[in-house]
C-alpha positions in Angstrom: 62.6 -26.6 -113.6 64.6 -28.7 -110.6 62.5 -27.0 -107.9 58.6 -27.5 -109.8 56.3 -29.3 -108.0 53.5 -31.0 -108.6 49.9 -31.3 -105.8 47.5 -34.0 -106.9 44.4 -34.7 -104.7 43.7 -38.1 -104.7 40.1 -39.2 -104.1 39.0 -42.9 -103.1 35.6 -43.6 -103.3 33.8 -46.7 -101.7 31.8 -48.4 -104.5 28.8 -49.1 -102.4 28.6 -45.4 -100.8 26.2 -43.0 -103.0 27.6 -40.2 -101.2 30.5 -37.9 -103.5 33.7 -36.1 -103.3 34.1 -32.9 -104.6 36.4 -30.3 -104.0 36.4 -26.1 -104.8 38.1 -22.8 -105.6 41.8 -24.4 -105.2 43.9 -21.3 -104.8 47.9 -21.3 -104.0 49.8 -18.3 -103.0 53.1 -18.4 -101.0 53.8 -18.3 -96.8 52.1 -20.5 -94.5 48.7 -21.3 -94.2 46.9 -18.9 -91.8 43.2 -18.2 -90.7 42.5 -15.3 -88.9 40.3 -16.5 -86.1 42.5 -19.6 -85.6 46.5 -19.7 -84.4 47.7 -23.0 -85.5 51.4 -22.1 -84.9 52.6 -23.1 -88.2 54.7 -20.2 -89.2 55.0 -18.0 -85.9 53.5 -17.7 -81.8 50.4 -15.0 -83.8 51.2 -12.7 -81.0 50.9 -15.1 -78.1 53.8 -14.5 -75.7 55.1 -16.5 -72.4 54.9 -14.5 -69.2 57.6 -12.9 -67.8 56.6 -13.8 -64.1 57.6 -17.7 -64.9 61.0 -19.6 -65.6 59.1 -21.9 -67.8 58.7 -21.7 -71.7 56.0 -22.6 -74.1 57.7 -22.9 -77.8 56.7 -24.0 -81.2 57.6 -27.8 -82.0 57.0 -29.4 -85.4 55.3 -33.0 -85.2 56.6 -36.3 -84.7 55.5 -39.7 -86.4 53.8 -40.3 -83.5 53.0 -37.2 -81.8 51.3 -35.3 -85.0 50.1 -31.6 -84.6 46.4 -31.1 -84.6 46.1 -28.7 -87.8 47.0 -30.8 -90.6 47.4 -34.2 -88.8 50.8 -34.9 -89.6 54.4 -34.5 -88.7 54.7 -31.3 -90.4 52.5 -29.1 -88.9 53.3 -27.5 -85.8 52.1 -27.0 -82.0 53.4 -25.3 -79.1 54.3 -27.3 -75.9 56.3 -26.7 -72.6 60.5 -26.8 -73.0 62.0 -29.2 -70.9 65.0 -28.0 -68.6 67.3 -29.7 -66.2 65.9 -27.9 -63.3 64.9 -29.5 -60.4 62.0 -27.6 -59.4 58.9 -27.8 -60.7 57.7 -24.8 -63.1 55.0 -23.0 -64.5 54.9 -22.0 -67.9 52.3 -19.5 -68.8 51.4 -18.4 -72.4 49.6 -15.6 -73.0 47.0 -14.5 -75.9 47.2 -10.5 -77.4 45.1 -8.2 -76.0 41.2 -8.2 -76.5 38.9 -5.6 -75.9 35.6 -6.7 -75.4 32.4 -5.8 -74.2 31.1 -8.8 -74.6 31.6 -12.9 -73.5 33.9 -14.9 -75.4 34.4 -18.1 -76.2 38.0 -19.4 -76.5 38.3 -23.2 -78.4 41.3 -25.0 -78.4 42.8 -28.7 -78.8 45.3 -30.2 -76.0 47.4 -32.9 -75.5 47.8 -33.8 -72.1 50.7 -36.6 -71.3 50.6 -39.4 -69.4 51.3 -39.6 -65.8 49.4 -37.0 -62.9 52.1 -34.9 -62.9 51.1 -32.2 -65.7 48.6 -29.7 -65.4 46.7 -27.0 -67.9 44.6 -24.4 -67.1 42.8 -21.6 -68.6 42.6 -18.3 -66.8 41.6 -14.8 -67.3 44.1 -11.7 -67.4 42.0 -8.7 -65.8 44.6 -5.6 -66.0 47.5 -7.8 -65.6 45.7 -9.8 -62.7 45.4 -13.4 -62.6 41.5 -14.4 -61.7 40.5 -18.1 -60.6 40.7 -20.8 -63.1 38.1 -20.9 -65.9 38.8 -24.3 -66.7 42.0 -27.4 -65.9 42.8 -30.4 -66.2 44.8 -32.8 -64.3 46.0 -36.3 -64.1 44.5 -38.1 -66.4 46.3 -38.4 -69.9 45.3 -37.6 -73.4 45.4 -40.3 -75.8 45.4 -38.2 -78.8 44.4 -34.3 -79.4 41.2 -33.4 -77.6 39.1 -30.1 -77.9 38.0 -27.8 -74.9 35.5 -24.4 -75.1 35.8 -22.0 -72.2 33.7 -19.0 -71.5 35.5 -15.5 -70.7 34.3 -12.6 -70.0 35.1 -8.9 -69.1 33.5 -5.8 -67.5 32.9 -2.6 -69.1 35.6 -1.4 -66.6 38.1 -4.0 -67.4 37.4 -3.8 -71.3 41.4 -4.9 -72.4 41.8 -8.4 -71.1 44.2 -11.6 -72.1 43.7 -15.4 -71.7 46.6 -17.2 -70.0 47.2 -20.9 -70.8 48.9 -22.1 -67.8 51.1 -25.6 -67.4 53.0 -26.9 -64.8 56.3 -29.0 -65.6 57.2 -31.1 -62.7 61.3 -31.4 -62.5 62.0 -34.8 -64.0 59.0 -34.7 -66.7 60.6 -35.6 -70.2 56.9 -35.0 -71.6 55.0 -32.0 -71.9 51.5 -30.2 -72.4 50.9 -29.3 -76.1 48.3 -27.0 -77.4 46.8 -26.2 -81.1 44.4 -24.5 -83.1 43.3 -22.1 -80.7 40.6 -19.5 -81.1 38.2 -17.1 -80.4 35.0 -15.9 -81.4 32.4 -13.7 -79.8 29.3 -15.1 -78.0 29.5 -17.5 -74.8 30.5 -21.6 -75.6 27.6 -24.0 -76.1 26.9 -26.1 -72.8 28.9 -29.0 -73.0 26.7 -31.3 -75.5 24.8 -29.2 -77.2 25.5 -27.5 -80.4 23.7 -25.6 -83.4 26.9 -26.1 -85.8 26.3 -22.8 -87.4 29.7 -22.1 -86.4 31.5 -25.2 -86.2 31.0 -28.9 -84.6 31.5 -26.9 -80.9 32.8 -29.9 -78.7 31.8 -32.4 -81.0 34.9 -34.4 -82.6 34.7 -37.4 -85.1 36.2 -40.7 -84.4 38.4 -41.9 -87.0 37.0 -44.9 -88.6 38.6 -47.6 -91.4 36.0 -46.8 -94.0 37.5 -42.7 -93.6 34.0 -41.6 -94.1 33.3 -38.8 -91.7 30.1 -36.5 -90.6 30.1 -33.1 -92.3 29.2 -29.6 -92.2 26.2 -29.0 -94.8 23.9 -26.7 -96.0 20.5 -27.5 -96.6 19.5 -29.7 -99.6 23.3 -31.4 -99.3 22.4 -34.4 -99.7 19.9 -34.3 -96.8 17.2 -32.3 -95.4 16.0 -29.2 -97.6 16.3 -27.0 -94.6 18.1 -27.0 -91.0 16.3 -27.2 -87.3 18.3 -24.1 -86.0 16.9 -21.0 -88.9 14.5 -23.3 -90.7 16.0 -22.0 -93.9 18.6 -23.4 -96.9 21.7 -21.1 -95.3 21.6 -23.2 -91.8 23.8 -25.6 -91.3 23.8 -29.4 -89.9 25.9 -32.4 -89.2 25.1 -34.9 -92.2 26.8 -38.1 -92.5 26.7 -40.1 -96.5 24.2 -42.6 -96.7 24.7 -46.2 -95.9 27.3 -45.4 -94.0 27.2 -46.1 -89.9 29.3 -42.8 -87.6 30.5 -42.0 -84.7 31.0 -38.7 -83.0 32.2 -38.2 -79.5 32.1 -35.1 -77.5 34.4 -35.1 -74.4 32.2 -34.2 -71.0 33.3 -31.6 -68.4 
Protein backbone atom coordinates (compact mmCIF):
# COMPACT_ATOMS: atom_id res chain seq x y z
CA UNK A 1 0.00 0.00 0.00
CA UNK A 2 3.54 2.20 -0.01
CA UNK A 3 2.98 3.09 -3.64
CA UNK A 4 -1.23 4.22 -3.39
CA UNK A 5 -1.93 7.43 -4.28
CA UNK A 6 -4.44 9.61 -3.69
CA UNK A 7 -5.95 12.72 -6.76
CA UNK A 8 -8.19 15.29 -5.06
CA UNK A 9 -9.56 18.20 -7.21
CA UNK A 10 -9.72 21.07 -5.30
CA UNK A 11 -12.25 23.76 -6.22
CA UNK A 12 -12.19 27.52 -5.02
CA UNK A 13 -15.06 29.42 -5.50
CA UNK A 14 -15.37 33.26 -5.30
CA UNK A 15 -18.33 34.02 -2.96
CA UNK A 16 -19.54 36.95 -4.99
CA UNK A 17 -19.39 34.94 -8.49
CA UNK A 18 -22.84 33.07 -9.41
CA UNK A 19 -21.05 31.25 -11.93
CA UNK A 20 -20.15 27.13 -10.72
CA UNK A 21 -17.56 24.54 -10.98
CA UNK A 22 -18.28 21.20 -11.99
CA UNK A 23 -16.38 18.56 -13.23
CA UNK A 24 -17.32 15.02 -15.40
CA UNK A 25 -16.75 11.42 -16.32
CA UNK A 26 -13.26 11.23 -14.37
CA UNK A 27 -11.67 8.18 -15.89
CA UNK A 28 -7.83 6.91 -15.02
CA UNK A 29 -6.11 4.23 -16.96
CA UNK A 30 -2.27 3.97 -17.15
CA UNK A 31 0.49 5.60 -19.86
CA UNK A 32 0.63 9.18 -20.62
CA UNK A 33 -2.03 11.32 -21.50
CA UNK A 34 -2.47 11.47 -25.31
CA UNK A 35 -5.10 12.98 -27.78
CA UNK A 36 -5.08 11.99 -31.17
CA UNK A 37 -5.32 15.24 -33.04
CA UNK A 38 -2.83 16.85 -30.68
CA UNK A 39 1.21 15.84 -30.01
CA UNK A 40 2.02 17.32 -26.71
CA UNK A 41 5.34 15.36 -26.53
CA UNK A 42 4.69 14.02 -23.12
CA UNK A 43 5.59 10.43 -23.58
CA UNK A 44 7.28 10.27 -27.16
CA UNK A 45 8.19 12.64 -30.64
CA UNK A 46 4.19 10.97 -32.15
CA UNK A 47 6.09 10.18 -35.21
CA UNK A 48 7.65 13.51 -35.79
CA UNK A 49 11.24 13.09 -36.85
CA UNK A 50 14.38 15.63 -37.43
CA UNK A 51 15.63 15.79 -40.95
CA UNK A 52 18.47 14.10 -42.00
CA UNK A 53 19.75 17.04 -44.38
CA UNK A 54 20.60 19.21 -40.89
CA UNK A 55 23.31 18.89 -38.14
CA UNK A 56 20.86 20.31 -35.80
CA UNK A 57 18.41 18.41 -33.33
CA UNK A 58 14.98 19.05 -32.01
CA UNK A 59 14.50 16.78 -28.73
CA UNK A 60 11.99 16.42 -26.00
CA UNK A 61 12.80 18.52 -22.73
CA UNK A 62 10.66 18.29 -19.59
CA UNK A 63 9.80 21.87 -17.98
CA UNK A 64 11.49 24.07 -15.80
CA UNK A 65 10.09 26.31 -12.81
CA UNK A 66 10.32 28.89 -15.10
CA UNK A 67 10.11 27.68 -18.46
CA UNK A 68 6.84 25.42 -18.07
CA UNK A 69 5.52 23.29 -21.09
CA UNK A 70 2.38 24.48 -22.64
CA UNK A 71 0.19 21.22 -22.13
CA UNK A 72 -0.30 21.02 -18.56
CA UNK A 73 1.36 24.30 -17.47
CA UNK A 74 3.89 23.01 -15.31
CA UNK A 75 7.35 21.68 -14.97
CA UNK A 76 6.27 18.24 -15.69
CA UNK A 77 4.99 18.29 -18.91
CA UNK A 78 7.12 18.22 -21.80
CA UNK A 79 8.00 20.22 -25.16
CA UNK A 80 10.45 19.82 -27.75
CA UNK A 81 13.12 22.52 -28.40
CA UNK A 82 16.53 22.77 -30.36
CA UNK A 83 19.87 20.93 -28.61
CA UNK A 84 22.53 23.18 -27.96
CA UNK A 85 26.15 22.11 -29.31
CA UNK A 86 29.54 23.65 -29.11
CA UNK A 87 29.60 24.26 -32.71
CA UNK A 88 30.58 27.31 -34.04
CA UNK A 89 28.40 27.56 -36.92
CA UNK A 90 25.18 28.42 -36.94
CA UNK A 91 22.49 25.43 -37.64
CA UNK A 92 19.26 24.59 -38.80
CA UNK A 93 17.27 22.17 -37.07
CA UNK A 94 14.30 20.92 -38.92
CA UNK A 95 11.55 18.68 -37.50
CA UNK A 96 9.28 17.06 -39.43
CA UNK A 97 5.49 15.92 -39.06
CA UNK A 98 4.38 12.02 -40.51
CA UNK A 99 3.07 11.87 -43.67
CA UNK A 100 -0.50 13.25 -44.63
CA UNK A 101 -2.41 12.58 -47.50
CA UNK A 102 -4.75 14.99 -48.24
CA UNK A 103 -6.95 16.27 -50.78
CA UNK A 104 -7.87 18.95 -49.09
CA UNK A 105 -6.31 22.33 -47.04
CA UNK A 106 -5.16 21.91 -43.66
CA UNK A 107 -4.82 23.81 -40.87
CA UNK A 108 -1.82 23.10 -38.60
CA UNK A 109 -2.14 24.92 -34.79
CA UNK A 110 0.71 25.03 -32.61
CA UNK A 111 2.13 27.06 -29.49
CA UNK A 112 5.91 28.49 -29.62
CA UNK A 113 8.26 29.88 -27.49
CA UNK A 114 10.51 32.12 -29.15
CA UNK A 115 13.74 33.34 -26.89
CA UNK A 116 15.04 36.48 -26.42
CA UNK A 117 17.52 38.17 -28.58
CA UNK A 118 17.16 38.38 -32.85
CA UNK A 119 19.19 35.61 -33.21
CA UNK A 120 16.47 32.58 -33.40
CA UNK A 121 14.31 31.93 -36.04
CA UNK A 122 11.03 29.42 -36.73
CA UNK A 123 9.39 28.77 -39.67
CA UNK A 124 6.73 26.61 -40.99
CA UNK A 125 7.07 25.11 -44.41
CA UNK A 126 5.54 22.59 -46.68
CA UNK A 127 7.22 19.19 -47.72
CA UNK A 128 5.95 18.51 -51.42
CA UNK A 129 7.62 14.96 -52.42
CA UNK A 130 10.56 15.62 -50.30
CA UNK A 131 10.77 19.36 -51.59
CA UNK A 132 11.06 22.24 -49.48
CA UNK A 133 8.41 25.07 -50.78
CA UNK A 134 8.60 28.86 -49.60
CA UNK A 135 7.78 29.58 -46.01
CA UNK A 136 4.07 29.45 -44.90
CA UNK A 137 4.70 31.30 -41.93
CA UNK A 138 8.17 32.72 -39.54
CA UNK A 139 9.11 34.48 -37.06
CA UNK A 140 12.03 36.46 -36.20
CA UNK A 141 13.60 38.74 -33.68
CA UNK A 142 11.33 39.56 -31.49
CA UNK A 143 11.06 37.29 -28.25
CA UNK A 144 8.21 35.42 -26.62
CA UNK A 145 7.38 36.29 -23.27
CA UNK A 146 5.46 33.15 -22.54
CA UNK A 147 3.82 30.33 -24.91
CA UNK A 148 2.09 31.85 -27.85
CA UNK A 149 -0.28 30.12 -30.42
CA UNK A 150 0.12 30.32 -34.40
CA UNK A 151 -2.57 28.70 -37.21
CA UNK A 152 -1.02 28.12 -40.63
CA UNK A 153 -2.80 27.08 -43.78
CA UNK A 154 -1.27 24.06 -45.93
CA UNK A 155 -2.29 22.73 -48.73
CA UNK A 156 -1.58 19.99 -51.39
CA UNK A 157 -2.49 19.13 -55.04
CA UNK A 158 -4.17 16.12 -56.14
CA UNK A 159 -0.74 15.26 -57.77
CA UNK A 160 1.22 15.79 -54.68
CA UNK A 161 -1.42 14.07 -52.36
CA UNK A 162 1.41 12.65 -49.53
CA UNK A 163 2.88 15.77 -48.05
CA UNK A 164 4.79 16.74 -44.53
CA UNK A 165 5.09 20.00 -42.54
CA UNK A 166 8.65 20.99 -41.57
CA UNK A 167 9.15 23.14 -38.41
CA UNK A 168 12.27 24.82 -39.17
CA UNK A 169 14.79 26.79 -36.50
CA UNK A 170 17.92 28.24 -36.75
CA UNK A 171 20.51 28.03 -33.70
CA UNK A 172 23.03 30.70 -34.05
CA UNK A 173 26.71 29.26 -32.66
CA UNK A 174 26.90 30.83 -29.17
CA UNK A 175 22.94 30.66 -28.38
CA UNK A 176 22.52 29.01 -24.86
CA UNK A 177 18.58 29.34 -25.57
CA UNK A 178 16.44 27.79 -27.88
CA UNK A 179 13.03 27.68 -29.94
CA UNK A 180 10.46 25.43 -28.18
CA UNK A 181 7.34 24.13 -29.61
CA UNK A 182 4.04 22.30 -28.10
CA UNK A 183 0.72 21.00 -28.63
CA UNK A 184 0.75 20.88 -32.21
CA UNK A 185 -2.07 19.85 -34.44
CA UNK A 186 -3.93 19.38 -37.31
CA UNK A 187 -7.36 19.35 -38.48
CA UNK A 188 -8.94 19.49 -41.92
CA UNK A 189 -10.42 22.82 -43.30
CA UNK A 190 -8.24 26.10 -43.90
CA UNK A 191 -7.29 28.41 -40.43
CA UNK A 192 -9.76 31.20 -39.55
CA UNK A 193 -8.28 34.70 -40.73
CA UNK A 194 -6.34 35.98 -38.01
CA UNK A 195 -9.30 37.47 -35.62
CA UNK A 196 -12.04 35.81 -36.44
CA UNK A 197 -13.27 32.67 -35.07
CA UNK A 198 -16.70 30.48 -34.81
CA UNK A 199 -15.21 28.34 -31.78
CA UNK A 200 -16.98 25.29 -33.00
CA UNK A 201 -13.69 23.84 -32.98
CA UNK A 202 -11.69 25.54 -30.51
CA UNK A 203 -10.81 29.35 -29.44
CA UNK A 204 -8.64 29.48 -33.05
CA UNK A 205 -6.03 32.28 -32.19
CA UNK A 206 -7.77 33.42 -29.36
CA UNK A 207 -5.77 32.86 -25.87
CA UNK A 208 -6.90 33.96 -22.37
CA UNK A 209 -4.83 36.18 -20.21
CA UNK A 210 -4.23 34.90 -16.94
CA UNK A 211 -5.90 37.01 -14.32
CA UNK A 212 -5.67 37.05 -10.17
CA UNK A 213 -9.41 36.26 -9.74
CA UNK A 214 -8.43 32.68 -12.09
CA UNK A 215 -11.76 33.05 -13.69
CA UNK A 216 -11.36 32.42 -17.38
CA UNK A 217 -13.82 32.58 -20.68
CA UNK A 218 -15.08 29.09 -21.74
CA UNK A 219 -16.30 26.89 -24.31
CA UNK A 220 -20.23 26.44 -23.89
CA UNK A 221 -23.09 25.06 -25.40
CA UNK A 222 -26.15 26.83 -25.61
CA UNK A 223 -28.30 27.40 -22.45
CA UNK A 224 -24.73 27.31 -20.27
CA UNK A 225 -25.32 29.78 -18.43
CA UNK A 226 -25.86 32.19 -21.35
CA UNK A 227 -27.71 32.47 -24.54
CA UNK A 228 -30.17 29.49 -25.42
CA UNK A 229 -28.64 29.17 -28.77
CA UNK A 230 -25.19 30.22 -30.64
CA UNK A 231 -24.74 32.93 -33.64
CA UNK A 232 -22.78 30.34 -35.81
CA UNK A 233 -25.90 27.16 -36.27
CA UNK A 234 -28.57 29.05 -34.39
CA UNK A 235 -29.11 25.90 -32.53
CA UNK A 236 -28.35 24.35 -28.69
CA UNK A 237 -25.28 22.08 -30.17
CA UNK A 238 -23.24 25.46 -31.25
CA UNK A 239 -20.77 26.60 -29.33
CA UNK A 240 -19.54 30.12 -27.90
CA UNK A 241 -17.08 31.93 -25.75
CA UNK A 242 -19.09 32.63 -22.36
CA UNK A 243 -17.36 34.21 -19.48
CA UNK A 244 -19.37 33.82 -15.56
CA UNK A 245 -21.24 36.74 -14.62
CA UNK A 246 -19.98 39.63 -12.75
CA UNK A 247 -16.82 38.82 -13.71
CA UNK A 248 -14.67 41.49 -16.09
CA UNK A 249 -12.10 39.10 -19.04
CA UNK A 250 -9.66 39.50 -21.21
CA UNK A 251 -8.78 37.59 -24.22
CA UNK A 252 -5.90 38.38 -26.56
CA UNK A 253 -5.29 37.08 -29.92
CA UNK A 254 -1.74 37.60 -31.29
CA UNK A 255 -1.95 39.55 -34.95
CA UNK A 256 0.07 38.37 -38.01
Amino acid sequence: MNDTIRMVFTGHRNTNSQGFIAIDDIAVREGACSDQNMCGFESSLCGFENSVSHKGQWHRKRGTQHQVDHTYGTENGFYVTVMTTNSTQTEIAQLITPEFTSATEMCVRFWYWLPAGSSNDLAVHLLRSGEQLDALWKRSGASSTGWEVAEVTVSSPAKFRVSCVAFTAIQVAGTNSTVKLDDISMRDGTCSPPGSCDFESGQCSWVNIPKGDGHDWVMANGGFQGPPTDHTTQTPDGTTSDVPQHNKLNMNMPLE
